[in-house]
Every structure is written in C-alpha cells, then in structure tokens.
C-alpha positions in Angstrom: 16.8 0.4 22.1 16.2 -0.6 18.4 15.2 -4.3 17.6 18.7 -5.0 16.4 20.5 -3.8 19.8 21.2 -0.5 19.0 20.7 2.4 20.6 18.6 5.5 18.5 18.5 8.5 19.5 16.6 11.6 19.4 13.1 9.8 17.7 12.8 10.6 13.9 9.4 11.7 12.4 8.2 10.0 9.9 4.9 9.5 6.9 4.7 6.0 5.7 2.5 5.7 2.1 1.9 2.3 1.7 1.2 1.0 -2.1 -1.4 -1.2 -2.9 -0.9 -4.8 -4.9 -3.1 -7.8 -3.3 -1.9 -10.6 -0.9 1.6 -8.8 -1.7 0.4 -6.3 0.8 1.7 -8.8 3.3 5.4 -7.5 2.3 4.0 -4.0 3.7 3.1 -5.7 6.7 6.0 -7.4 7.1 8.1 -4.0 6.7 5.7 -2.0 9.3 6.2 -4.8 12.0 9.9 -4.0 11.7 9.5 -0.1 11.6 7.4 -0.2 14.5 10.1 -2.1 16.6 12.3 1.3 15.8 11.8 2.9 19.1 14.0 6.0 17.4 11.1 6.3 14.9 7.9 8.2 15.2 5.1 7.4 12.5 2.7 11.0 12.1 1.5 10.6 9.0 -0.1 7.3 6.7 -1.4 7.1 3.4 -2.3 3.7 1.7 -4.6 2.5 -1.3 -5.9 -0.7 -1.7 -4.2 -3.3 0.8 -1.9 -0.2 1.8 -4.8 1.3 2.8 -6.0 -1.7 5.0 -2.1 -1.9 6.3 -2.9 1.8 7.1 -6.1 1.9 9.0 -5.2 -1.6 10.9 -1.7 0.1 12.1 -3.4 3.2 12.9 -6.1 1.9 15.2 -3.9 -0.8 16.6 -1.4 2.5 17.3 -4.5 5.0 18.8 -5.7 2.2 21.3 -2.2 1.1 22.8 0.4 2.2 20.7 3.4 0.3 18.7 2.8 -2.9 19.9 -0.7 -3.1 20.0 -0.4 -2.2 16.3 1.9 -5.2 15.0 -0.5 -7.1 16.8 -3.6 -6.0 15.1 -1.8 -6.3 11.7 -0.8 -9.8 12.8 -4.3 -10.5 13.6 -5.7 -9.2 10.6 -3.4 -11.0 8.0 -4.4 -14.1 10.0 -8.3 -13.4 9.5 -7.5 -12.7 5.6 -5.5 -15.8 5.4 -8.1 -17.5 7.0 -11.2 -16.6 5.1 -8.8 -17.4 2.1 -9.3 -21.3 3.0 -13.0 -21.0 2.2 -12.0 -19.9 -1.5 -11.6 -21.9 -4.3 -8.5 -20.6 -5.5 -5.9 -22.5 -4.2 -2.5 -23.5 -5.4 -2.4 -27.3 -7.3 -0.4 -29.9 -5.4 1.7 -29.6 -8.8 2.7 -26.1 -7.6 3.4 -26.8 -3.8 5.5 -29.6 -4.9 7.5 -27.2 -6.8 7.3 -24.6 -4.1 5.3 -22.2 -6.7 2.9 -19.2 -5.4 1.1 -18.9 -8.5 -2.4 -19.7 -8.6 -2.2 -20.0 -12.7 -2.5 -23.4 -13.1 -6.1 -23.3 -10.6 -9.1 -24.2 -12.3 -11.0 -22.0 -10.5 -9.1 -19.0 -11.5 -9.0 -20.2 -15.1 -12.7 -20.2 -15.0 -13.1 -16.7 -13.4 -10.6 -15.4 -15.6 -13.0 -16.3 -18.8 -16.3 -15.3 -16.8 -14.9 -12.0 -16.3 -14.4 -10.9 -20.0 -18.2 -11.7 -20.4 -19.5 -11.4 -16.6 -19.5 -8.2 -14.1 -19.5 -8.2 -10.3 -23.1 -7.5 -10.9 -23.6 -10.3 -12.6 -22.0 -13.1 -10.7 -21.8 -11.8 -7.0 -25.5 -9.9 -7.2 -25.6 -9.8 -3.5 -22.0 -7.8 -3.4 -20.6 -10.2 -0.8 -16.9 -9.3 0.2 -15.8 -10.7 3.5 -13.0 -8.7 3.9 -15.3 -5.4 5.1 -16.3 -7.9 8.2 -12.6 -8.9 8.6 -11.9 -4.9 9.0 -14.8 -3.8 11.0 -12.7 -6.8 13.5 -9.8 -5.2 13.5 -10.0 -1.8 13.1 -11.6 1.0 15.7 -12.6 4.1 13.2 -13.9 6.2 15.7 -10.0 5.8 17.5 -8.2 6.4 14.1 -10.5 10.0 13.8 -9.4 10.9 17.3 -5.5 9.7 16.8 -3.2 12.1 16.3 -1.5 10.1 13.3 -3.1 11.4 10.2 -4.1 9.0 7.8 -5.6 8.9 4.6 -6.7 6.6 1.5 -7.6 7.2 -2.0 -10.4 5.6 -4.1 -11.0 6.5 -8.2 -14.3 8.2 -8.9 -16.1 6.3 -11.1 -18.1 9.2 -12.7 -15.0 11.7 -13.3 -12.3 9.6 -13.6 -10.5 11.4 -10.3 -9.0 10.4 -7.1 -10.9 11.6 -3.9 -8.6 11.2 -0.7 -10.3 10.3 2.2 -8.8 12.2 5.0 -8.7 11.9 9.2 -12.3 13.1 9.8 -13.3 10.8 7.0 -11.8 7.7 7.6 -15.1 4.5 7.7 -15.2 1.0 6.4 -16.6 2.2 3.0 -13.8 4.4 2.4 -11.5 1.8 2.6 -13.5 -0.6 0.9 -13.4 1.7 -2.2 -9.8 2.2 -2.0 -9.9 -1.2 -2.5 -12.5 -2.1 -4.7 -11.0 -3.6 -8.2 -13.9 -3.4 -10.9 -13.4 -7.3 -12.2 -14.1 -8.5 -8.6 -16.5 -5.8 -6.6 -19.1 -4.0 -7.5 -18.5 -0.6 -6.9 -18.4 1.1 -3.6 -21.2 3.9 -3.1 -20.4 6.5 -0.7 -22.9 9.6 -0.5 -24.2 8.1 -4.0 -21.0 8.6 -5.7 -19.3 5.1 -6.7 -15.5 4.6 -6.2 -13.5 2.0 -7.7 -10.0 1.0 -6.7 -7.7 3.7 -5.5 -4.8 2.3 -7.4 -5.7 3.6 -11.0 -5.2 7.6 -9.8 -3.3 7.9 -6.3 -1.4 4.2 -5.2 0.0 5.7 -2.7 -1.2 9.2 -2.4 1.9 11.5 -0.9 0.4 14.9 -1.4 -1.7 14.5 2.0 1.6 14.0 3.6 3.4 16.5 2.1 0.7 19.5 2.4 -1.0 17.9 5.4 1.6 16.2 8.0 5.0 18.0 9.7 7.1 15.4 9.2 9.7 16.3 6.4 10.6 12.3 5.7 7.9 10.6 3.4 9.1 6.4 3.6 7.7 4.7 0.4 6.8 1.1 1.0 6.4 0.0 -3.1 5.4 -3.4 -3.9 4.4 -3.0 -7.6 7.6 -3.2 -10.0 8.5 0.1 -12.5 11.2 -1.7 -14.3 11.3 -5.6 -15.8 14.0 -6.2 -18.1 12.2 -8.7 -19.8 9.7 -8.2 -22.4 5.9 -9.5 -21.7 4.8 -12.3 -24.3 2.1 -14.3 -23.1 -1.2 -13.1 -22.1 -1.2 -12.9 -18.3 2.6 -11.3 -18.6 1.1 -8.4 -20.7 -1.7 -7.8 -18.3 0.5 -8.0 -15.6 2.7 -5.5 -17.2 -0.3 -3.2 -17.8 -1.5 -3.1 -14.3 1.9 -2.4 -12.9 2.1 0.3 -15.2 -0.9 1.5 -14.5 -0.8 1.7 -11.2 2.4 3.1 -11.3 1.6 5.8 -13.3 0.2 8.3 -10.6 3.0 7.6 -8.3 5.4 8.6 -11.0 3.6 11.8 -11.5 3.2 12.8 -7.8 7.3 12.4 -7.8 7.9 14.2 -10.8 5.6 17.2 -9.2 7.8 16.9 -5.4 11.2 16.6 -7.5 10.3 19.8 -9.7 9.1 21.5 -6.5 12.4 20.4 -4.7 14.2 21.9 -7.4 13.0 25.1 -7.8 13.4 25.6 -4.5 17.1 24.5 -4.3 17.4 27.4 -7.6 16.0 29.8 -4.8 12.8 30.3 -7.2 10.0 29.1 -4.9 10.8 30.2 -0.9 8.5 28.5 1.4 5.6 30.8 1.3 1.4 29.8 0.6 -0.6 30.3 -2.2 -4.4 29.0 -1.9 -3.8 27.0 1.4 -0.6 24.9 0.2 2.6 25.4 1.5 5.6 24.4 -0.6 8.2 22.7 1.2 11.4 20.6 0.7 10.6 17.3 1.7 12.9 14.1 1.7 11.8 10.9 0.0 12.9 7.2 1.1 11.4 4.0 -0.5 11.9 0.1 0.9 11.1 -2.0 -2.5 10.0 -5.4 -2.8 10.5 -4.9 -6.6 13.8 -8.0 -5.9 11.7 -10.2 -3.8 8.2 -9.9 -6.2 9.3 -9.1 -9.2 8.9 -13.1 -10.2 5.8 -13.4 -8.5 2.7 -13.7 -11.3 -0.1 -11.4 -10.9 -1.7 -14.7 -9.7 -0.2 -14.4 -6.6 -1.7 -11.3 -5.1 -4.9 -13.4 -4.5 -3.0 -16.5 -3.1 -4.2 -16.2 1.0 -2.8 -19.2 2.1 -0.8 -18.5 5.4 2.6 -19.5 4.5 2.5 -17.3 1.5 1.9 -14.4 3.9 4.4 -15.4 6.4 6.9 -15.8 3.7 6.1 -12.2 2.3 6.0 -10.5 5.9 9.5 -12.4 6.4 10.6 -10.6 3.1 9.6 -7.1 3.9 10.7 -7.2 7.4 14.3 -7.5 6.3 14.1 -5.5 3.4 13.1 -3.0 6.6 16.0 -4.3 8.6 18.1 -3.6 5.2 16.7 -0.2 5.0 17.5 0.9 8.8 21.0 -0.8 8.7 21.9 1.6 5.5 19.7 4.6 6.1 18.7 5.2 9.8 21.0 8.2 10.0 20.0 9.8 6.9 16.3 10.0 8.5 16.0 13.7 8.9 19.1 14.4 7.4 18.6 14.2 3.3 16.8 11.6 0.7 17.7 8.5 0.1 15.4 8.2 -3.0 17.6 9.9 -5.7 14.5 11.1 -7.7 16.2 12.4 -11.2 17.4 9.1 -11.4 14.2 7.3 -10.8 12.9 9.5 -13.6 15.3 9.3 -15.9 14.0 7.8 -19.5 
C-alpha cells in the first residue's frame, strides 16, 4: 500500500536527480520522504549537486543499511543536525521579519556585512582554517563504504577549477570530499582538493547531472526534483534581484543543455535515425523524463533564504515538497513506465 491508501502495483523503477539550491534543498527532502513511502516505487539510480547531492548520499546510505525507512530517517536526522548547527550562526532572521512571517535573511546585519567582505575578501582570507561544519554533519549521517557496496548507483558533480569542466563522481567514488566539492560555492569555501585537483561547486556545469542515469542506470524513468526557477515574469531591478537572477540562470544553464541533448536524441530515434545500438561505450536510448518543481512554492523566496537554517523554515519547505510529491503521484503514478510527463519541446521552446 501507498501512503495515501492505495494499492500500487507491479513496483516502478526509477532515477531521482536532485538539483542543488541551499537550505531550499529541504523541498528535495521533503519530496523524497514522500517518494520513499511509494511502496510501488523502486529508486536505482541518484544523481545530486550541491545539497542534492547531500539529499543523495544521506538517502542512499540510509537505503543500503536498512532500506526506505531507514532512509527518511537519516534525511530527517540530517536536516535536524543542519538546522541545528545553523543556531550557532550569525545569520538569523530580524524579529522584524518573523513578525511578518518573512524567510529572508536581507535585512540581517551579518549578512549585510558578509555580503560587502566578499567583494574584497576570499574564503582564504576570512575562514584561513577552511572550517565548514557541514563535512562533520555528513560523516554523521552518511556510511560511504555502504553507498559503494549498494546496489543504487549514485553520483555527484563538482566544477574543476583548472578546466572549467564537470567531473562526476561515480559509485566506486563516492567520499566526504566529493560531496564537499559538489558543494563547495567559491564566496563561502575554499576550494575542495581532491588528488590535487580543486573543485568548486557542482552547480555551475552539471546541477543535476542526468547523463550518469541515462548511460549508467536501467531504469527508463529519470524524476527531476528542480528547486531553482527557469522562468520569472518579472524583471530583476535591484541588486540582490539581478544576482539572484544570474545564479538561477546559471545554474540552469547545464540542465537546459543536458535536456536539449536527451530531447534531440529522443527524436531522432522516434524518426527511426538512431536505433538503439553503441558507439564508444554509450548506448542511446529513449528514456522518459518527469520533474516535481518547487518553482510555485520558491519562486518568492530571496536568494537569502537558501542560507536561512532555522528549523521551521526547513519543516515548512519539507511540508512543501512532500505535497508537491503527493501532487505528482496523484496525477502521474500511472504514467511511470508508461511515457514522459516532462513535455520537453515545450520546456525549450524560446
């Protein structure tokens, strides 16, 4: 039985790639708690950058030790932990803004004062000893040896500093520094060093990475959890709106592109001009695309907000996505397996 009452049947195969945007990760979690309730679902595949790709080695350990629900528990566990350590930080709403029931962190001194440091100050500069207490939060939570011997395949991206490209850190790779990396935003962290090559945030070139799922995983359904918005009616005036609007776009960017590349595939092999043969390794293959976006519920949340920790603020997000999930199942269960519900040309269109 599903956790709505009804019964699903045969179990559906599924990727999750999990996008990456801050304390807003906590709608991810919110939507995996539900998915993992779906006894008709199957998760064999993960990808994630950034928070998605904390979401995604938390789940995956939590699933290789004891399974589904051993797995909302350790995500429950480790948004509690991150919410937290948040309490120790100076960035904390005004009592101005939890009059008003505002998540914005805007009005905070201390995040006035950072946001000036960093136009003159680098992570090297004002955090020399490259403190981040979210890599003892993870190495909590998450079993790395268990993820490399699961049978769920997962795997993060991180930016290479020196060329500029994404490196995906596969199964047999998966560590603490890889997803530290995948998470590492330049302003804040100094960059992560793995085998002496640095990494910075996996959001700027893979966020989330699908091609590991579509070349690497069996499952033929790929569900997109996005959290960053691709369209805002409203044009950006002040400062923080127009770097808000950059990073979204930004970190947009290579998703756009990897469904571009899967909807030109999809098509030439719907023409009957690419069969499913290999070339180099890679198998082509028609695969079908779902998404469950929090672009309605965050799209009036300020960039501020993805550093807000405080507890409520994650419960209220993790409400959010789980009923965007409960949404998703109620309308789309039955197309699991069946055909996409993510109408691509029309997500491309100008």
């Amino acid at each position: 039985m599903s956790a709505s009452g009804t019964k699903r049947s045969p179990r559906k195969a599924i990727s999750l790639a999990l996008q990456g945007g801050g304390a807003h990760g906590a709608f991810t979690w919110g939507v995996v708690d539900r998915l993992l309730q779906e006894e008709g679902i199957s998760i064999s595949g993960i990808s994630g950058t950034s928070a998605g790709a904390m979401n995604a080695v938390v789940m995956a350990s939590g699933l290789a030790k004891g399974g589904p629900d051993e797995a909302r528990a350790a995500l429950t566990l480790f948004w509690r932990d991150v919410s937290r350590d948040g309490r120790l930080s100076p960035l904390q709403r005004t009592a101005f803004d939890r009059l008003l029931g505002n998540w914005s962190l805007a009005r905070n001194p201390a995040y006035l004062a950072f946001e000036v440091a960093s136009r003159f100050l680098s992570p090297y500069d004002f955090n020399p000893l490259n403190i981040n207490p979210l890599r003892e939060i993870l190495n909590v939570h998450v079993d790395f040896e268990a993820i490399r011997a699961s049978s769920v395949k997962v795997f993060i991206s991180a930016t290479n500093v020196h060329t500029g490209r994404a490196r995906i850190f596969g199964h047999e790779d998966m560590t603490a520094d890889a997803v530290m990396a995948s998470a590492c935003l330049p302003f804040i962290f100094q960059a992560v060093e793995i085998d002496g090559v640095p990494y910075w945030d996996g959001g700027y070139m893979g966020n989330p990475p699908l091609f590991p799922l579509y070349e690497k995983v069996e499952a033929d359904d790929i569900l997109l959890v996005q959290i960053n918005p691709i369209l805002r009616e409203e044009t950006p005036r002040t400062s923080a709106e127009i770097q808000n609007r950059i990073n979204e776009i930004t970190f947009n960017a290579s998703l756009l592109s990897q469904l571009r590349a899967i909807d030109q595939v999809t098509q030439l092999i719907e023409q009957g001009l690419l069969t499913r043969w290999t070339l180099g390794g890679s198998g082509f293959r028609r695969v079908r695309l779902h998404r469950i976006g929090g672009a309605d519920q965050l799209v009036n949340l300020d960039v501020t907000s993805k550093m807000n920790a405080e507890w409520a603020f994650l419960q209220h997000l993790r409400d959010v996505g789980r009923q965007a999930a409960e949404d998703f199942l109620a309308a789309h269960y039955d197309d699991i397996g069946k055909r996409s519900t993510l109408d691509l040309r029309l997500e491309l269109a100008d």
